[in-house]
DONUSE-312133 format. One record per atom (N, C-alpha, C, O, CB): residue number from 1; x, y, z. Coordinates in steps of 0.2 Angstrom, whole numbers, plus 5000, padded with zeros to 4 digits. Last residue first. Glycine has a CB too. Example, Ala and Ser with C-alpha at 12.3 -4.5 7.8 and 13.67 -1.06 7.14 Angstrom:
REM DONUSE-312133
{fike 2,{5064,4989,5035}} {fike 2,{5068,4995,5036}} {fike 2,{5064,5000,5039}} {fike 2,{5067,5006,5040}} {fike 2,{5070,4997,5029}} {fike 1,{5066,4972,5039}} {fike 1,{5062,4978,5039}} {fike 1,{5066,4984,5039}} {fike 1,{5071,4983,5042}} {fike 1,{5057,4978,5045}} 
This chain:
REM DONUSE-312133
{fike 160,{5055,4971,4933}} {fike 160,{5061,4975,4935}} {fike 160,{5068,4975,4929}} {fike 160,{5073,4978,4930}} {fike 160,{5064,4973,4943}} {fike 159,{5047,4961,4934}} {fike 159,{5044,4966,4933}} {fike 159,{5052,4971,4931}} {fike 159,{5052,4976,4927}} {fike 159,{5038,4967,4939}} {fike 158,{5050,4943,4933}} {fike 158,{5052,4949,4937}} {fike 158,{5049,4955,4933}} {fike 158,{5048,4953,4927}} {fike 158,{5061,4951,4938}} {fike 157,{5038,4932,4934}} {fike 157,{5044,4933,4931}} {fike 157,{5044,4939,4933}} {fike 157,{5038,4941,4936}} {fike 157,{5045,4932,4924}} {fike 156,{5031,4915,4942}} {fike 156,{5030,4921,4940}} {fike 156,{5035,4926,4937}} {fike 156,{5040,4922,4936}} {fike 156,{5029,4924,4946}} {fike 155,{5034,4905,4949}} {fike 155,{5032,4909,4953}} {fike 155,{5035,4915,4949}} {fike 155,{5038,4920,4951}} {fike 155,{5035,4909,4960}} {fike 154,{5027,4888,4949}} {fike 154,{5028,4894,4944}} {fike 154,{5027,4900,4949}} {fike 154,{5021,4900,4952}} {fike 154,{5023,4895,4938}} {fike 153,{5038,4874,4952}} {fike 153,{5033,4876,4952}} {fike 153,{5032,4884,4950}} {fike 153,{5037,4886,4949}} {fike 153,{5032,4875,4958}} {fike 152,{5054,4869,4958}} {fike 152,{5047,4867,4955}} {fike 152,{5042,4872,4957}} {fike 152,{5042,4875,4962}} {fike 152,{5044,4860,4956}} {fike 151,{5070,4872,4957}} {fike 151,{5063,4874,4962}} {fike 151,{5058,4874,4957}} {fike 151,{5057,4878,4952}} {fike 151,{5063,4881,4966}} {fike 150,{5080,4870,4950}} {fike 150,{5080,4867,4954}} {fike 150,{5074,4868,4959}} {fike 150,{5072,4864,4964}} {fike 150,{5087,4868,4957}} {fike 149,{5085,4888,4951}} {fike 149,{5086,4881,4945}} {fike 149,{5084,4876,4952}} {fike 149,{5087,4877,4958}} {fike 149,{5096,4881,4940}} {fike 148,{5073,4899,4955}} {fike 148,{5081,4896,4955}} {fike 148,{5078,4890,4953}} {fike 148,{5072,4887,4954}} {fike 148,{5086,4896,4962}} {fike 147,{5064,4911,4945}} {fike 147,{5063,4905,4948}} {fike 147,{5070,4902,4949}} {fike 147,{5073,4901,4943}} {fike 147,{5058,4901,4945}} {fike 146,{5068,4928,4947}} {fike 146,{5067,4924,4943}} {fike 146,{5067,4916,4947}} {fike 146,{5070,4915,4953}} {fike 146,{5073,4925,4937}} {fike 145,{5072,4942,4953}} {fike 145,{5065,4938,4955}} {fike 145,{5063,4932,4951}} {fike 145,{5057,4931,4951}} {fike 145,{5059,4942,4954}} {fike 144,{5086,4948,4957}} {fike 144,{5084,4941,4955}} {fike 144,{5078,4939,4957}} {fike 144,{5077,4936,4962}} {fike 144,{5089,4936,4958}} {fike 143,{5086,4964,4950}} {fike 143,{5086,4961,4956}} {fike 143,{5084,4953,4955}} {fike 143,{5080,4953,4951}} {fike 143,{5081,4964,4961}} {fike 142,{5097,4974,4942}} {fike 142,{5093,4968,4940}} {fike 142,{5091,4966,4949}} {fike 142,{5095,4966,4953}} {fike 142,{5098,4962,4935}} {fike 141,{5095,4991,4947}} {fike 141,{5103,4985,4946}} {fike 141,{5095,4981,4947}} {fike 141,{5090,4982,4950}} {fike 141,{5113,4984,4955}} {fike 140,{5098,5006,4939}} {fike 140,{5095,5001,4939}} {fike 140,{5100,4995,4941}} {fike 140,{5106,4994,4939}} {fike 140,{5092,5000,4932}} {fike 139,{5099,5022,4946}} {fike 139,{5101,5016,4943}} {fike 139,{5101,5011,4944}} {fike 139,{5104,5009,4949}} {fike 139,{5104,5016,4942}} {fike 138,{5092,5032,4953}} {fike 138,{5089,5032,4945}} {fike 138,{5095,5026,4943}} {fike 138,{5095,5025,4937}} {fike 138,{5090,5041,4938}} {fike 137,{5107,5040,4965}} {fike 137,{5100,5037,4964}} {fike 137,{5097,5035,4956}} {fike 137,{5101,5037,4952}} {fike 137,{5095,5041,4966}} {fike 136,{5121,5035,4972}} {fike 136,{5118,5039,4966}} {fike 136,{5110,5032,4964}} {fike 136,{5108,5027,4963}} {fike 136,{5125,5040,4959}} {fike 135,{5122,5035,4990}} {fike 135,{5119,5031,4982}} {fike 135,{5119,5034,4978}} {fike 135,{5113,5037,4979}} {fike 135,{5113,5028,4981}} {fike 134,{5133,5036,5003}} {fike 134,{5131,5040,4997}} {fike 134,{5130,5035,4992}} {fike 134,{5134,5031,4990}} {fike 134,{5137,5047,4994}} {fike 133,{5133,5028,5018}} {fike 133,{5136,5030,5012}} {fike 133,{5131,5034,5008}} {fike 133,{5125,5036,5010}} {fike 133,{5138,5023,5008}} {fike 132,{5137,5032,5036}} {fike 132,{5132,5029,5033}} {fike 132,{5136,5029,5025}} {fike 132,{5142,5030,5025}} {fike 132,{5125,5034,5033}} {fike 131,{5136,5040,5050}} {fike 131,{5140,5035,5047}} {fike 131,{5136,5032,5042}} {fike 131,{5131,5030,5044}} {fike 131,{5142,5029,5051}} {fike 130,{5137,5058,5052}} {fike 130,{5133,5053,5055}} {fike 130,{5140,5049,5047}} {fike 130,{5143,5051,5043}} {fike 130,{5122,5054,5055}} {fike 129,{5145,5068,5050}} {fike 129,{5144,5069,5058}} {fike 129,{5141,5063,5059}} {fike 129,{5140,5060,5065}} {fike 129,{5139,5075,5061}} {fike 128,{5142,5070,5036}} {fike 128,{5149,5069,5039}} {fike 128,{5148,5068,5047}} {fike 128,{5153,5069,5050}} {fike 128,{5154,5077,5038}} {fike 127,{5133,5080,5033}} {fike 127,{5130,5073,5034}} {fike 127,{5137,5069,5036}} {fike 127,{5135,5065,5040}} {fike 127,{5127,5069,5026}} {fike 126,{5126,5093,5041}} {fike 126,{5132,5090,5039}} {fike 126,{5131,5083,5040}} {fike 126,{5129,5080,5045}} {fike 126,{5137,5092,5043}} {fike 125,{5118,5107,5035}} {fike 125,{5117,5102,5037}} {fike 125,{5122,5097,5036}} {fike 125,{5123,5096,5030}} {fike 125,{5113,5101,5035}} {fike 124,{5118,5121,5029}} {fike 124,{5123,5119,5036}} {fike 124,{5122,5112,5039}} {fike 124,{5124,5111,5044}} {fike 124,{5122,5125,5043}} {fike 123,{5108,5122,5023}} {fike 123,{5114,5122,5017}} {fike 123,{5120,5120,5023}} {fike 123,{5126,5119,5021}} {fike 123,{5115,5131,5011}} {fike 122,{5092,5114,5024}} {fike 122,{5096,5120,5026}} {fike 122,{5106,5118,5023}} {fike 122,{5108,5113,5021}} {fike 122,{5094,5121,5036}} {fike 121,{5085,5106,5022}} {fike 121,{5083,5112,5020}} {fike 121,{5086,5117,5022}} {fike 121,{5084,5123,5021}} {fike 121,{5077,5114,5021}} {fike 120,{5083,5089,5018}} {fike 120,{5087,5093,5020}} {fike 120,{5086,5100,5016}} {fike 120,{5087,5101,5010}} {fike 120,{5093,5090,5020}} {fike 119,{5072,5075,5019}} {fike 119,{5072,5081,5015}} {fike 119,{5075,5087,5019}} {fike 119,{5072,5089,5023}} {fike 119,{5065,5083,5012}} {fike 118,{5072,5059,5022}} {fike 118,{5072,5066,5024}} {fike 118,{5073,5070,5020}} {fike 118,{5073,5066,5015}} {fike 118,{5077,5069,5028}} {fike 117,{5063,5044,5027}} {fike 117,{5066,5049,5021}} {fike 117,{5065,5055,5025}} {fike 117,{5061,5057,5029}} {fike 117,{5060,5049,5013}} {fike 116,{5070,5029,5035}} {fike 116,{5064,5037,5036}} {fike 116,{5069,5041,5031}} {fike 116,{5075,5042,5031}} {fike 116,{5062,5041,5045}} {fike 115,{5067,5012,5031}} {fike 115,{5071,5019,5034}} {fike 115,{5064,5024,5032}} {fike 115,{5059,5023,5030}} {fike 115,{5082,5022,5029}} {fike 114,{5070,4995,5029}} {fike 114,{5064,5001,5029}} {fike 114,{5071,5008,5033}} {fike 114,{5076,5008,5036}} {fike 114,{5054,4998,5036}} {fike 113,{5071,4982,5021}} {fike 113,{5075,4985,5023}} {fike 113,{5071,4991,5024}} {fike 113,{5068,4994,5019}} {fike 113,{5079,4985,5019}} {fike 112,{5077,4961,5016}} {fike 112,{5071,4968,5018}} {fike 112,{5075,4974,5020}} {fike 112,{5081,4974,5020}} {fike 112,{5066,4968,5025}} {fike 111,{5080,4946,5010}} {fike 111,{5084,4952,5012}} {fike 111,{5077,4959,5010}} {fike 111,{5075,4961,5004}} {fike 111,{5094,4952,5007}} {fike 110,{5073,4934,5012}} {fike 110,{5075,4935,5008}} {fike 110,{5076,4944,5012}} {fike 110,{5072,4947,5016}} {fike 110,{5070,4932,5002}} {fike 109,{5075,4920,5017}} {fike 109,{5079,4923,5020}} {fike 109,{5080,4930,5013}} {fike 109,{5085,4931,5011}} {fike 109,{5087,4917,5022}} {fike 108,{5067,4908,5010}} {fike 108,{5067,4909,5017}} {fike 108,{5072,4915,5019}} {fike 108,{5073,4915,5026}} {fike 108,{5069,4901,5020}} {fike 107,{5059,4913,4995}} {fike 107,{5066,4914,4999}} {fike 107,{5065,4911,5007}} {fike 107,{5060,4914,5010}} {fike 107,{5068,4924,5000}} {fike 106,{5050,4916,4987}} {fike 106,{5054,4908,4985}} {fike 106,{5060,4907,4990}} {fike 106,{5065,4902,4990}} {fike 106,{5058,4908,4974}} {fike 105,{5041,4925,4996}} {fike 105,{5040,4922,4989}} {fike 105,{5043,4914,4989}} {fike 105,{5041,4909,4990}} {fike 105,{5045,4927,4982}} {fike 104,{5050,4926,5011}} {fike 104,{5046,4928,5008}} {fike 104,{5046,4924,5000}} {fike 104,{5051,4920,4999}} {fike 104,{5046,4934,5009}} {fike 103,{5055,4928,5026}} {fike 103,{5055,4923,5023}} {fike 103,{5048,4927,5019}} {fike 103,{5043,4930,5022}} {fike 103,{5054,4916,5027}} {fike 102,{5067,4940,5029}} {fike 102,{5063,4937,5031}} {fike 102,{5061,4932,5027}} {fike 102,{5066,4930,5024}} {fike 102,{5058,4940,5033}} {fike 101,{5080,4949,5036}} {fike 101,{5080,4944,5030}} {fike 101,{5074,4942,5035}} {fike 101,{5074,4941,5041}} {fike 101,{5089,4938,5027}} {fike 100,{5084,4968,5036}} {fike 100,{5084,4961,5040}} {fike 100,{5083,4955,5034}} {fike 100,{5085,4957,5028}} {fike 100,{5078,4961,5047}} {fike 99,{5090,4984,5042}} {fike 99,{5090,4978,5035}} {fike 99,{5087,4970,5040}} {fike 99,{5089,4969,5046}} {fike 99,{5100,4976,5031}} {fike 98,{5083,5000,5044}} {fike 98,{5086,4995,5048}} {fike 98,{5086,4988,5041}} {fike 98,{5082,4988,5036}} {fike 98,{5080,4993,5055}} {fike 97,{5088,5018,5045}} {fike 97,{5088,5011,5041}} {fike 97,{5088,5005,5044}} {fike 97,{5093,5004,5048}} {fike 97,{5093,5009,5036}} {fike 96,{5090,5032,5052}} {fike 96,{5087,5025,5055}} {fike 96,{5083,5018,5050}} {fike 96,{5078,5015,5051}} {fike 96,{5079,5029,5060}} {fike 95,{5085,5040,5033}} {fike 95,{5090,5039,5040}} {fike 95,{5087,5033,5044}} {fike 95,{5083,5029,5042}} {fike 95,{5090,5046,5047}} {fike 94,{5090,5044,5019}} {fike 94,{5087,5039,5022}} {fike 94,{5089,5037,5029}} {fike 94,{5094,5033,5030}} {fike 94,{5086,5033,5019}} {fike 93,{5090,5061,5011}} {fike 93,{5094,5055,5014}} {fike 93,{5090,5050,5017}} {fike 93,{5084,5053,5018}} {fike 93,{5099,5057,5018}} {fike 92,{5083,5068,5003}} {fike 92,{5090,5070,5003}} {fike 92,{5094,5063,5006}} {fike 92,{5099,5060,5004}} {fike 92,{5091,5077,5007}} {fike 91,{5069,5066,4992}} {fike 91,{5072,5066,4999}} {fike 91,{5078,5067,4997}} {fike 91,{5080,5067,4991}} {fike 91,{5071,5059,5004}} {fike 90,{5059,5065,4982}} {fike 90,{5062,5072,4984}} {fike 90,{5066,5072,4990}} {fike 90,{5067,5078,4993}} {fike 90,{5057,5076,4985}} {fike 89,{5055,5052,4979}} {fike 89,{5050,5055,4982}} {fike 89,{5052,5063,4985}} {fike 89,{5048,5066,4988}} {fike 89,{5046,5051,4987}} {fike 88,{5067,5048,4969}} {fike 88,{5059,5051,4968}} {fike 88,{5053,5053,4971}} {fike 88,{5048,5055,4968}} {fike 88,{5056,5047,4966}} {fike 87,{5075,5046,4981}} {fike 87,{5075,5053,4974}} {fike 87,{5071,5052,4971}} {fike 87,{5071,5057,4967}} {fike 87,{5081,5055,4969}} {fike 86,{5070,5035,4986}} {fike 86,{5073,5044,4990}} {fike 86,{5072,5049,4985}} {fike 86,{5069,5054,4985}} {fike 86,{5083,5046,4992}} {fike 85,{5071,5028,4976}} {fike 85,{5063,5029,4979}} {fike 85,{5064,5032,4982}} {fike 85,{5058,5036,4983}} {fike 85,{5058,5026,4982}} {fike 84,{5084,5024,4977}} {fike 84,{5079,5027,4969}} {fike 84,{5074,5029,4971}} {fike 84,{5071,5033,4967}} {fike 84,{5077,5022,4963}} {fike 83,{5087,5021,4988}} {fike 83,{5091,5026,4985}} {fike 83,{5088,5030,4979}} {fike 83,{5089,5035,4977}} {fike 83,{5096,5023,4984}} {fike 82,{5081,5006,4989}} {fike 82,{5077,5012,4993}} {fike 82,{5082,5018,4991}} {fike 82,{5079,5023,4994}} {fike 82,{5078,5011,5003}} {fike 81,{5087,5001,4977}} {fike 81,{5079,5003,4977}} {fike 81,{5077,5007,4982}} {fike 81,{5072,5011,4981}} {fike 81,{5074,4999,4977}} {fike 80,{5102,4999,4984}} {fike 80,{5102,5005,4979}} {fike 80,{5092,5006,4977}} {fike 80,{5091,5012,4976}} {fike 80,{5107,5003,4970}} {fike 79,{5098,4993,4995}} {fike 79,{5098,4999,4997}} {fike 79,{5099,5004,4991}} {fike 79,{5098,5010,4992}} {fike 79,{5103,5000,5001}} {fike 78,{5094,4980,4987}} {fike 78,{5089,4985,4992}} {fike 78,{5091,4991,4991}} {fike 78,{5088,4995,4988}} {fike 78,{5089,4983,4999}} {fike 77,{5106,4975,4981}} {fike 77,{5101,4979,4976}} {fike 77,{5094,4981,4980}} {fike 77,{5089,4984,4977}} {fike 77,{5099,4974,4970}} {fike 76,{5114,4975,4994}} {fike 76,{5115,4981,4989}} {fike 76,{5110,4981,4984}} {fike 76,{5109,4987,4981}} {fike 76,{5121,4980,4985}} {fike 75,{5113,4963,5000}} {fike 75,{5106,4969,5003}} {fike 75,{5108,4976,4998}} {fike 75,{5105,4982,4998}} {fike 75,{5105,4973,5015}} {fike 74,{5110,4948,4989}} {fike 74,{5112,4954,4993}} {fike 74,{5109,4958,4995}} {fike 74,{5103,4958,4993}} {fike 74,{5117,4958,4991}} {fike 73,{5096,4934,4991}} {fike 73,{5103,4939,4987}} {fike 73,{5107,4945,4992}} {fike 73,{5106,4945,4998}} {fike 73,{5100,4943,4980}} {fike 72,{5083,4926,4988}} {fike 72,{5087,4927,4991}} {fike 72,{5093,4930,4987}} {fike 72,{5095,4928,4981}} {fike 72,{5089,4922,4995}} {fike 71,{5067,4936,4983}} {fike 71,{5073,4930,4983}} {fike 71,{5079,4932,4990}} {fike 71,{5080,4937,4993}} {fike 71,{5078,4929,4974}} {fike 70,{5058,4945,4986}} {fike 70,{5057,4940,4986}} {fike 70,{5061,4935,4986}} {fike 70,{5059,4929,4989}} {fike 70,{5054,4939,4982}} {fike 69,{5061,4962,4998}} {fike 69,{5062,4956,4989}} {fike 69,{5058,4949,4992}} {fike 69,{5057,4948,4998}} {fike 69,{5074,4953,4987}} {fike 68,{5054,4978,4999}} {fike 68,{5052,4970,5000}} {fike 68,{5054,4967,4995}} {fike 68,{5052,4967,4989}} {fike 68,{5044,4968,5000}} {fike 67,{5057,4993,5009}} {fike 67,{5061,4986,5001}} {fike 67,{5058,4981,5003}} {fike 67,{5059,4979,5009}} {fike 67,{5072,4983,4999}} {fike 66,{5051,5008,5012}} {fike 66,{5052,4999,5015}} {fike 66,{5051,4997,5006}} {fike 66,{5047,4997,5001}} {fike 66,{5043,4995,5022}} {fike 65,{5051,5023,5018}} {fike 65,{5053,5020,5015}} {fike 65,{5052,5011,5016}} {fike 65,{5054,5009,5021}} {fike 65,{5057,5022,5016}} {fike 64,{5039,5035,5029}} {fike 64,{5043,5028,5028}} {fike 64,{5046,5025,5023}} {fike 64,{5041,5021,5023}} {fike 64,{5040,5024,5030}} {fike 63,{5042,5053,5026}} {fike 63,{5041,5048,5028}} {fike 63,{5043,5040,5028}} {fike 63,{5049,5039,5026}} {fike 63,{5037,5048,5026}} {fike 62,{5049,5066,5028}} {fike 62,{5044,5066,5021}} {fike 62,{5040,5060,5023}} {fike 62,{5033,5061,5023}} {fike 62,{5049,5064,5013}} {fike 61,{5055,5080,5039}} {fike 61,{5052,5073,5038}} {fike 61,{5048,5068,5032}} {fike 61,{5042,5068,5033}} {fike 61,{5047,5073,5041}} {fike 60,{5067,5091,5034}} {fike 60,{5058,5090,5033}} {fike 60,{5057,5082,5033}} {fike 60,{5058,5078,5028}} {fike 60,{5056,5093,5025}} {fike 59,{5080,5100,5044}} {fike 59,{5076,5095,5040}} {fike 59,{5068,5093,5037}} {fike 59,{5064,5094,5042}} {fike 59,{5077,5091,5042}} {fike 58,{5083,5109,5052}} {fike 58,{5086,5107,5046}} {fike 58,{5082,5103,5041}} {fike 58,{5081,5104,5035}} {fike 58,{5092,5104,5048}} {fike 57,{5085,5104,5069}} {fike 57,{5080,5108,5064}} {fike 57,{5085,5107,5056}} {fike 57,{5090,5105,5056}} {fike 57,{5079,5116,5067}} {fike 56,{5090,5092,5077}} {fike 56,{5084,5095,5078}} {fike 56,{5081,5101,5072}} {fike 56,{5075,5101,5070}} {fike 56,{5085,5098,5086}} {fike 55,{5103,5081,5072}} {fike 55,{5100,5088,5073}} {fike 55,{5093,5088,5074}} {fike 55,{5090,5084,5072}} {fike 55,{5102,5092,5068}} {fike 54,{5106,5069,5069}} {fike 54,{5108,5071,5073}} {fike 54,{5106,5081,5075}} {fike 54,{5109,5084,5079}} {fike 54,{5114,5068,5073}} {fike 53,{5093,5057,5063}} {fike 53,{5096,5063,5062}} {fike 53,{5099,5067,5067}} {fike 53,{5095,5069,5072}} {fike 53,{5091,5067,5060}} {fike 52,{5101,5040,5068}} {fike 52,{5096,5044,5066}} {fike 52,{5098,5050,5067}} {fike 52,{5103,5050,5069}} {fike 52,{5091,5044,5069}} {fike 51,{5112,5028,5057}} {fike 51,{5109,5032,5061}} {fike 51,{5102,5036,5063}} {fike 51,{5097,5035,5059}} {fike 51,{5112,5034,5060}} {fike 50,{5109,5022,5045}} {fike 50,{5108,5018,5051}} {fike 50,{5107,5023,5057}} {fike 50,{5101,5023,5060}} {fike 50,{5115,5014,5053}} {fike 49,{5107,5029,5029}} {fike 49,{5111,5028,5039}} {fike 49,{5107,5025,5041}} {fike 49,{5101,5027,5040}} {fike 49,{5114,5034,5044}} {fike 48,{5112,5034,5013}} {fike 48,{5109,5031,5016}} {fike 48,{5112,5030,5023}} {fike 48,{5118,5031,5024}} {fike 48,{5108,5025,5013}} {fike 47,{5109,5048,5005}} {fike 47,{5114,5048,5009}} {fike 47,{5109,5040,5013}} {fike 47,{5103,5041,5014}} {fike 47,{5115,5057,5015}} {fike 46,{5111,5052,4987}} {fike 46,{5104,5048,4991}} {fike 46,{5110,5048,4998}} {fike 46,{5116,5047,4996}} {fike 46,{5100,5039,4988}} {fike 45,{5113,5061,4973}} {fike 45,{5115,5056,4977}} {fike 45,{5110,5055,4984}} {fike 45,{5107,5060,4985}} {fike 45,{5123,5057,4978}} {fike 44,{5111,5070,4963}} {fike 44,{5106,5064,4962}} {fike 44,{5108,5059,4968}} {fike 44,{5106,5054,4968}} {fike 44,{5106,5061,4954}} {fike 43,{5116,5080,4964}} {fike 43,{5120,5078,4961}} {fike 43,{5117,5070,4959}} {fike 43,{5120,5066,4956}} {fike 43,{5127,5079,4964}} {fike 42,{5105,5084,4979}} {fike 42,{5114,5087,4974}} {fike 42,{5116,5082,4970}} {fike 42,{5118,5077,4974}} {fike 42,{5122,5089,4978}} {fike 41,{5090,5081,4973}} {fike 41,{5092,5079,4978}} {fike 41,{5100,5082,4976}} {fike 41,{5101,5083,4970}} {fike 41,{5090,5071,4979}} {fike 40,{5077,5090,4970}} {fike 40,{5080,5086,4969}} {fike 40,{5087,5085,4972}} {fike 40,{5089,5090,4976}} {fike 40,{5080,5086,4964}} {fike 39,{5061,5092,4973}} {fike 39,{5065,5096,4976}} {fike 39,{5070,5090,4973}} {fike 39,{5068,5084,4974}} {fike 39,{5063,5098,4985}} {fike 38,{5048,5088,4969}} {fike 38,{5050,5096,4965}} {fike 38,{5057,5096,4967}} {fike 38,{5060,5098,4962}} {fike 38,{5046,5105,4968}} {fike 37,{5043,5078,4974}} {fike 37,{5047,5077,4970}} {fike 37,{5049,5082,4964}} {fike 37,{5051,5081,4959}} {fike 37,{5047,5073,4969}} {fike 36,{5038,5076,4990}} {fike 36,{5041,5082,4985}} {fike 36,{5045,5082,4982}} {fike 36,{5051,5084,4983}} {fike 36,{5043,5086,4987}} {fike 35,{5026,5065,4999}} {fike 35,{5032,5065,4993}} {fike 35,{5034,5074,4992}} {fike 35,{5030,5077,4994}} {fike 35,{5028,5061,4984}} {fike 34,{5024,5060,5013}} {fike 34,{5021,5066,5007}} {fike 34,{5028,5067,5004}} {fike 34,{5033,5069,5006}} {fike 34,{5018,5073,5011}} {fike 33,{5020,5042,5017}} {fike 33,{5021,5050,5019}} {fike 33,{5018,5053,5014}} {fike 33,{5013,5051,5010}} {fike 33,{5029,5053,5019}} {fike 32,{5026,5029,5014}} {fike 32,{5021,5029,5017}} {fike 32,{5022,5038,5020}} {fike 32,{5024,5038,5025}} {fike 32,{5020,5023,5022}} {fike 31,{5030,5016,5000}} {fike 31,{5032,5024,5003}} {fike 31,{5024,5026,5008}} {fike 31,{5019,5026,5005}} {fike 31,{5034,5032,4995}} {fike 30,{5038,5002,4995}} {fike 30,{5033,5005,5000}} {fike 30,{5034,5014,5001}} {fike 30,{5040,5016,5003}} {fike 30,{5033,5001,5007}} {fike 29,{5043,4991,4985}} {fike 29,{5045,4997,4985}} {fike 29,{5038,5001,4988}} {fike 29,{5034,5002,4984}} {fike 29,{5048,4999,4978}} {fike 28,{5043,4974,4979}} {fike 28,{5040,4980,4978}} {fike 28,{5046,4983,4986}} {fike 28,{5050,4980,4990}} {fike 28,{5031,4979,4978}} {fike 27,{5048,4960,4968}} {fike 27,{5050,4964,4974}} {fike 27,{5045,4970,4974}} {fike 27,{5043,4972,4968}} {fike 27,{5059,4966,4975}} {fike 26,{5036,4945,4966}} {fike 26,{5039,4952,4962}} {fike 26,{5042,4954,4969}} {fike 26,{5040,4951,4974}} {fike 26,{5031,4959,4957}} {fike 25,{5032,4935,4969}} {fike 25,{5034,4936,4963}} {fike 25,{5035,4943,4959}} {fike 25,{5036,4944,4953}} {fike 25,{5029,4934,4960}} {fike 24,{5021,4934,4982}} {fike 24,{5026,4927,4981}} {fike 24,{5029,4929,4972}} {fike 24,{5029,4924,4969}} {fike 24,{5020,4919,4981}} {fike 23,{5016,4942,4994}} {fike 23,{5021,4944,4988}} {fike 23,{5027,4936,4987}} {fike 23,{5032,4934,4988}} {fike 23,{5027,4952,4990}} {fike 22,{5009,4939,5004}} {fike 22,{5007,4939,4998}} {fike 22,{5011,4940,4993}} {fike 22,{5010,4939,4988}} {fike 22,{5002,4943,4997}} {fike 21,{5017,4945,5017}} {fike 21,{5015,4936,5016}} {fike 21,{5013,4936,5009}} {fike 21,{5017,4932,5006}} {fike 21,{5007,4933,5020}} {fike 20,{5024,4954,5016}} {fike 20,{5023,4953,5011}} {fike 20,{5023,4947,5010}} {fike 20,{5026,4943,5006}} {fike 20,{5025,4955,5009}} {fike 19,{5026,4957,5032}} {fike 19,{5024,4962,5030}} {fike 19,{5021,4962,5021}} {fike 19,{5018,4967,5019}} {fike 19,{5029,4966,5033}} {fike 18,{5017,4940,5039}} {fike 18,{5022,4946,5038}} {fike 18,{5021,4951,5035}} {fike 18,{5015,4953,5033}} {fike 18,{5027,4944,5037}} {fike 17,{5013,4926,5047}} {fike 17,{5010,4931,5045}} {fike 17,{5016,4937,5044}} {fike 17,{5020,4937,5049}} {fike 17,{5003,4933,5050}} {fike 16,{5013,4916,5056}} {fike 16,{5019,4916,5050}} {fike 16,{5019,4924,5047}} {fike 16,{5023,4927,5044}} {fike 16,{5018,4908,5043}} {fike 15,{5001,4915,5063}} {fike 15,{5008,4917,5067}} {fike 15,{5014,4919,5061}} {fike 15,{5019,4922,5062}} {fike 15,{5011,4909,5074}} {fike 14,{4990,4913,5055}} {fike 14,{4991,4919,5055}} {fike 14,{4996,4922,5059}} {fike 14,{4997,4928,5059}} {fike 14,{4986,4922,5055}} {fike 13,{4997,4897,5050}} {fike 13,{4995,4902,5046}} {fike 13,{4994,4911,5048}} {fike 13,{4996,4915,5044}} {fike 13,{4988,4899,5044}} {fike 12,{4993,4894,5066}} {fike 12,{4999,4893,5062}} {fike 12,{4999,4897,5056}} {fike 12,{5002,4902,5058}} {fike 12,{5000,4884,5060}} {fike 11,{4978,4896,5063}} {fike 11,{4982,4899,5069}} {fike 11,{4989,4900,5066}} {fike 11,{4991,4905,5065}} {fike 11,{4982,4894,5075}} {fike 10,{4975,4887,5054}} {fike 10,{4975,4894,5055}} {fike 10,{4977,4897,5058}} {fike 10,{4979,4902,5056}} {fike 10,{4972,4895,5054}} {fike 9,{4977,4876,5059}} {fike 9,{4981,4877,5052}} {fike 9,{4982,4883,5051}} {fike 9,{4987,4886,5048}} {fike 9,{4978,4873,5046}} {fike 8,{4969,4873,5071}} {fike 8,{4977,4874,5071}} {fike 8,{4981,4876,5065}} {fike 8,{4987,4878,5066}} {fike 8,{4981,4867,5073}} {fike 7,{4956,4873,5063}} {fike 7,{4957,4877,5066}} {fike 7,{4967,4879,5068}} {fike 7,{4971,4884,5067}} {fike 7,{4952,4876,5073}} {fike 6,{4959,4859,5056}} {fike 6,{4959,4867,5051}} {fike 6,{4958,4874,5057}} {fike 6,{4960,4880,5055}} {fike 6,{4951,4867,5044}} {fike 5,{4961,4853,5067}} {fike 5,{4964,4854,5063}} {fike 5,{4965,4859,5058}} {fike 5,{4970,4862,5056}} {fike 5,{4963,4850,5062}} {fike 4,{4946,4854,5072}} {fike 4,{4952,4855,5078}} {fike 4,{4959,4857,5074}} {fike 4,{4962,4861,5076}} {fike 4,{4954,4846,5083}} {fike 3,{4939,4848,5062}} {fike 3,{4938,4856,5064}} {fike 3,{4945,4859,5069}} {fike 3,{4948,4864,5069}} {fike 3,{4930,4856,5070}} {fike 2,{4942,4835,5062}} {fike 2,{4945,4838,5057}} {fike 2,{4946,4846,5059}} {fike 2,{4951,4849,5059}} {fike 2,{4940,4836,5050}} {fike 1,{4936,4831,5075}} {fike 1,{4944,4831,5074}} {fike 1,{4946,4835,5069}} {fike 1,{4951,4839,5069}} {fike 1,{4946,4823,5073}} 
């Protein structure tokens, strides 16, 4: 009986399975490409969208972006860390962003977010044509990794 049981526990255990089952204590910041951070971005501002690139040439793919938080809160201190990790890895803008809220660290609903970094190389590229905002990148906004009042147990203190 017991086998039957720790078999269902695991099963159950690897369906919950996500992209920072293990991050019970810090948010992190993924980049999966080829950075160029020779190339800076005008005026340090980051173009974040939903959209995807509505042109075919102009641009340099760099690669994937992804915000993992641990608490629950807004998706503005996401999109300003995917806006700091554009202009450190030399991108111009973050296109096809998607946000969602999964269950992670101390959050059932803690707010995610991945896009694709571009690097714009041509001076006729018009970000006006797609919907999205401008981030000035390199500024810090506190993210709440701290334990809420009212929740036992130690999960650790924010790095940020």
């Amino acid at each position: 009986m017991w086998k039957w049981i720790v078999i269902a526990m695991i099963l159950v255990g690897f369906g919950c399975a996500q992209d920072n089952a293990m991050m019970v204590s810090d948010n992190t910041t993924l980049f999966n490409g080829t950075a160029d951070p020779s190339h800076t971005a005008q005026d340090s501002k980051i173009f974040l969208t939903t959209d995807p690139v509505p042109f075919r040439d102009g641009y340099k793919l760099l690669g994937e972006i992804k915000v993992l938080t641990v608490w629950w809160g807004g998706f503005d201190p996401v999109y300003q860390e995917m806006a700091n990790k554009a202009l450190e890895i030399g991108a111009d803008a973050v296109v096809e962003m998607k946000t969602w809220r999964q269950p992670a660290g101390g959050s059932w609903a803690a707010p995610q977010a991945s896009g694709m970094a571009i690097q714009v190389n041509d001076e006729k590229f018009d970000f006006t044509k797609m919907s999205g905002k401008w981030w000035t990148g390199r500024v810090t906004i506190k993210v709440k990794t701290s334990q809420p009042e009212g929740v036992e147990g130690n999960f650790g203190d924010s790095k940020k």
